[in-house]
N, C-alpha and C positions, 0 to 999 in steps of 0.2 A: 613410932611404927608399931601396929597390932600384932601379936602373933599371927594373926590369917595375914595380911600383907604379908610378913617374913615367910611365909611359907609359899606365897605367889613369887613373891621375887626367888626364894629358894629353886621353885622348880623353873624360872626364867632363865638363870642360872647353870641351869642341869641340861637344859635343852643347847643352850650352846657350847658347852661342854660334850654331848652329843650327836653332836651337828658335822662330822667328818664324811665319811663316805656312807652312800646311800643304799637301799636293800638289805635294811638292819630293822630288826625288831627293836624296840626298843622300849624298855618297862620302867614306870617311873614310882616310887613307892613315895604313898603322901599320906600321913599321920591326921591329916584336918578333910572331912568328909565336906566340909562349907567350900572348902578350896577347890575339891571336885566339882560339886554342886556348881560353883559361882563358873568355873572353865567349859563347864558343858550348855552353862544357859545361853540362852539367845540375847538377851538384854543384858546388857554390860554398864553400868555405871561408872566402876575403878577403873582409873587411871591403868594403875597397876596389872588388871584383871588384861586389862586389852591389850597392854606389853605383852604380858604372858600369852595370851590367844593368839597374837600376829608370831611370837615366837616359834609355839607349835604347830600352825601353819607352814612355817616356812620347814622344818622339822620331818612333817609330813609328805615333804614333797620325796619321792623315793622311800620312804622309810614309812611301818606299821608305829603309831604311838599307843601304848597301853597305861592307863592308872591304874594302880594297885591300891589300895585303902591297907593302910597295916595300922591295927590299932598302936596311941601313940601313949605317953605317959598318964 
């Protein structure tokens, strides 16, 4: 597994850890600006990438999703 996967599946992760009751802001902080990048495009290749997209879909239904970029190490 690449770092950028671990950090896709990391916020896969985050979102349903997140996923409780609805009309919540809800701010995700991601260290890999690729990971952003790859979550916002329209063309999806990874596997992975599309797990995560159908995640924060489902996420967004009631609730505001925010990325946060925080520089990482």
């Amino acid at each position: 597994m690449t770092v950028f996967q671990a950090e896709i599946v990391g916020i896969t992760k985050g979102t349903k850890c997140a996923s409780a009751p609805t009309s919540k802001s809800i701010n995700i902080l991601v260290d890999r600006k690729a990971a952003i990048k790859a979550l916002h495009s329209a063309n999806t290749k990874s596997h992975c990438v599309r797990l995560c997209k159908q995640a924060i879909a489902r996420l967004l239904v009631g609730n505001s999703v925010n990325f946060i970029w925080v520089p990482g190490h």
